[in-house]
C-alpha positions in Angstrom: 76.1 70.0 83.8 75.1 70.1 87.7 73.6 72.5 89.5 77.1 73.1 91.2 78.7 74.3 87.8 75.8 76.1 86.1 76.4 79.6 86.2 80.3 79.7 86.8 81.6 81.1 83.8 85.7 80.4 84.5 87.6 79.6 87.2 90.7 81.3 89.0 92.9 78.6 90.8 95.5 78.7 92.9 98.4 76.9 92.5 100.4 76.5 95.7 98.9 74.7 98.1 95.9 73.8 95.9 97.1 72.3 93.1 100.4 70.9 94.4 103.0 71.5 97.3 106.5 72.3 96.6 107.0 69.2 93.2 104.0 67.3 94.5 100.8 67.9 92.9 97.8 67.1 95.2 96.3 64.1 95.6 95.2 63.3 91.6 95.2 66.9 90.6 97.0 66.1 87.4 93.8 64.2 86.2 91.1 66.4 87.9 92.5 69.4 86.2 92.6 67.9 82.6 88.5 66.8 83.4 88.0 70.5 84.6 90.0 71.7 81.2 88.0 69.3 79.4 84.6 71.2 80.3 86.1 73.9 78.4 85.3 77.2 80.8 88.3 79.1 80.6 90.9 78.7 83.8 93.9 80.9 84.6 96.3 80.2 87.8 97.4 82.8 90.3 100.2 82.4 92.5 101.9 84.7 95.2 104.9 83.2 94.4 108.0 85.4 93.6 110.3 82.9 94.4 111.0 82.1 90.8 110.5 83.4 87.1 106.9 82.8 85.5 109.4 80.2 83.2 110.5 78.4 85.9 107.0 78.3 87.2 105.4 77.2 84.5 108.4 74.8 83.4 108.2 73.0 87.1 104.9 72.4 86.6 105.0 70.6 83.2 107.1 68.7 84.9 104.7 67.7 87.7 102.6 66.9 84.9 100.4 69.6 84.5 98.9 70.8 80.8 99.2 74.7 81.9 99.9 77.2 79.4 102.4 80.1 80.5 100.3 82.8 79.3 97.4 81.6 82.0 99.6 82.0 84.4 99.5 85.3 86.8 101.8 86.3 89.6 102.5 88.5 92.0 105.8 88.7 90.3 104.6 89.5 86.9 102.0 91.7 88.4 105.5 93.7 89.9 106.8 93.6 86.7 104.0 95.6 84.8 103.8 97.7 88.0 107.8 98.7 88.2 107.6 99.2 84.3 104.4 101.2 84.1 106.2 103.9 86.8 110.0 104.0 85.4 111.4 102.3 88.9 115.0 101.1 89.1 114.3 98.9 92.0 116.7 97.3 94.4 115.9 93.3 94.7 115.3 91.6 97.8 114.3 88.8 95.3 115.6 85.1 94.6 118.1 84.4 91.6 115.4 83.0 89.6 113.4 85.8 90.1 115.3 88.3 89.5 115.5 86.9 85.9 112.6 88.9 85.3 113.9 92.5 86.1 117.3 92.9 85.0 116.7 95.3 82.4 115.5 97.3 85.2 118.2 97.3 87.8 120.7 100.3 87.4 124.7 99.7 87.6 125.0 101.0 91.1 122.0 100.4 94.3 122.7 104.1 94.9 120.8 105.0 91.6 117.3 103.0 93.0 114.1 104.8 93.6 112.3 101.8 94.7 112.8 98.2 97.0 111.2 95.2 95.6 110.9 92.5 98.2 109.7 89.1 97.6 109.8 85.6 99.1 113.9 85.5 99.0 115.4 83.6 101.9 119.0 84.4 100.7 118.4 88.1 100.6 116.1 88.3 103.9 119.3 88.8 106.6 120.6 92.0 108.2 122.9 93.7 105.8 121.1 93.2 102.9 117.6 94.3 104.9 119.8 97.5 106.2 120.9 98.5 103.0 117.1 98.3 101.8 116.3 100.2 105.5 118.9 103.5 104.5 117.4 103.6 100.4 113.7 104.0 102.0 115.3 106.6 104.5 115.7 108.3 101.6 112.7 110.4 100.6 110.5 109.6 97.7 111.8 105.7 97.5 109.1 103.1 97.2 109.1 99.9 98.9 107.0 97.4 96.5 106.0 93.5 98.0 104.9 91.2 95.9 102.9 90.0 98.5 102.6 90.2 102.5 102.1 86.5 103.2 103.3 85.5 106.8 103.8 81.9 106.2 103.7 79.6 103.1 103.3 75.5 102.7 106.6 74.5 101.7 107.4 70.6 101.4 108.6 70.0 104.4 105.6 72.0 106.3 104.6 75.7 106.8 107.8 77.9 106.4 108.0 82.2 107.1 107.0 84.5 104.4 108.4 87.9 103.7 105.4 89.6 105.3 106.7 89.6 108.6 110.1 91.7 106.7 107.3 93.9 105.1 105.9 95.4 108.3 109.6 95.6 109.5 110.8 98.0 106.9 107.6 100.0 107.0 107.5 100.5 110.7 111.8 101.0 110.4 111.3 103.7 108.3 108.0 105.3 108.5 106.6 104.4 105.0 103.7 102.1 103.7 104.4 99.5 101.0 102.9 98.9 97.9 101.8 95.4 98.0 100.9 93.4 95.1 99.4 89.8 94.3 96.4 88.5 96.0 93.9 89.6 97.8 94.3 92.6 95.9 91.5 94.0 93.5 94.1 94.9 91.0 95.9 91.2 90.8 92.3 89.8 90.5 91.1 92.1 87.7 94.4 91.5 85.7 93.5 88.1 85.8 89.8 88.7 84.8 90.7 91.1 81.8 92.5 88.1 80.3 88.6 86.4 80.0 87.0 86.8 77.1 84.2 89.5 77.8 81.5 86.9 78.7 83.0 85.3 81.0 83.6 88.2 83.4 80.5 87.6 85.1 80.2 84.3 87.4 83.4 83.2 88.0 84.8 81.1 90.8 88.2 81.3 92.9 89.6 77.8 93.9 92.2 78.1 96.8 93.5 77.2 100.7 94.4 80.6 101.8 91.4 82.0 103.7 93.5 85.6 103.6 95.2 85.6 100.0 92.7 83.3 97.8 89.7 85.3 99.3 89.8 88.8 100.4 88.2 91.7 99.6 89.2 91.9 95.6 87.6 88.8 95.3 84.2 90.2 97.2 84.7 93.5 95.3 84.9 91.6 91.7 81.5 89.4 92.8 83.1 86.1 92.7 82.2 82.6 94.0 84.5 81.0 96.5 86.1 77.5 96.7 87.5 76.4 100.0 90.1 73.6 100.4 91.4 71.7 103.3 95.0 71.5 101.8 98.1 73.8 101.7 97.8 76.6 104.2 94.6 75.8 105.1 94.3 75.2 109.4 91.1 73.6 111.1 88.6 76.9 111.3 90.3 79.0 108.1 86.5 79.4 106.7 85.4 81.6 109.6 88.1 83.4 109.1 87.4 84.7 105.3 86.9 88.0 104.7 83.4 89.1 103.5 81.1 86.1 102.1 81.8 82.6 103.3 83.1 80.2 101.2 80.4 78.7 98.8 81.8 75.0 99.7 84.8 73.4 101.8 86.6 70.2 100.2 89.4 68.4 101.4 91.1 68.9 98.3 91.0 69.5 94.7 89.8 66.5 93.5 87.0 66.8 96.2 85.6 69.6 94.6 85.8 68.3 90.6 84.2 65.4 91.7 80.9 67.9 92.8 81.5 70.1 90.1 80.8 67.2 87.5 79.0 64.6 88.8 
């Protein structure tokens, strides 16, 4: 074991942008994962993404040909799920097909019924007249506006594309309310990822990611965890002065990079 991976009990990794963009895994990821499995600390994968059900997530990247169990998967979609379930909302969705998959049950026969706005990364739902129907149901008092996440920008295939952060701070400001925003950096996303651990390995564990914002901001500080930089996905040339709290523990240009110091 090298000095590099004593200590780290499991490891949080994201997947966008650090294990693959858009279909394309990273360069080898697919074989630098299955020799990080193979050390056996316990991994889960986080992703912002609430562009798509946690099946179609999990079923795109089988596909890529990635050994990833659905249950160690954690999004900011599922984390809106528990969230809208634990408080009884019947949320309006400013969500993708796929995702909205996950919340049917939820949604009542007519919008006017909705207490709550759920707004995630949904390019077909982000124009005017669906965004002024969400403006007039926060008007109203006592209706929630929940984000997944409040990303500006994500790495899409084809290069860095607008995120639905940008149509968060628009409905807040619009009508006078702040959102309840889920996913990373939060402490909450990060500790529902930690309580799947077994007890043990609560203590010393490391996030892997490219987002200097999302992968690494206070939740992760907060929760005492070590920090894994890479030069791939979101990342732009100074992103590691730009973390929040403790610098990143190492910088790599990309996943493979950093299992190749973890294990040789």
């Amino acid at each position: 074991m090298t000095r590099l991976l004593n200590g780290i009990t499991a490891f949080l990794i994201d997947l966008s942008g650090t294990l693959h963009i858009g279909d394309t895994p990273t360069r080898d990821a697919v074989r630098s994962l299955e020799r990080l499995q193979a050390t056996g600390k316990p991994l889960r994968f986080l992703s912002n993404s609430s562009k798509e059900s946690q099946r179609s997530l999990a079923e795109r990247l089988r596909r890529m040909g990635f050994d990833i169990d659905g249950a160690d998967i954690f999004t900011s979609l599922s984390a809106a799920r528990q969230y809208v379930n634990s408080k009884g909302h019947k949320p309006m969705l400013l969500l993708s097909d796929s995702a909205k998959e996950d919340f049917r049950h939820l949604v009542p026969a007519s919008e006017s019924e909705c207490d709550a706005v759920l707004l995630g990364l949904a390019p077909s739902e982000l124009h005017y007249s669906r965004l002024d129907d969400a403006y007039r149901l926060l008007s109203r008092k006592g209706t929630t506006l929940i984000a997944t996440h409040r990303a500006m920008f994500y790495a899409a295939a084809d290069g860095l594309s607008l995120g639905p952060g940008g149509f968060i701070s628009m409905l807040e400001e619009a009508a006078g309310i702040e959102a309840h925003v889920l996913g990373k950096p939060s402490k909450s996303f990060f500790e529902l990822c930690l309580l799947s651990l077994p007890d043990s390995a609560r203590k010393g564990v490391a996030m892997i990611g490219d987002d200097c914002k999302a992968d690494f901001g206070q939740g992760c500080d907060e929760l005492g965890m070590r920090k894994f930089m890479l030069r791939t996905g979101k990342y732009k040339a100074g992103d590691e002065t730009k973390v929040e709290g403790r610098s990143p523990e190492r910088i790599d240009d990309d996943f493979a990079a950093l299992v190749d110091a973890l294990l040789r």
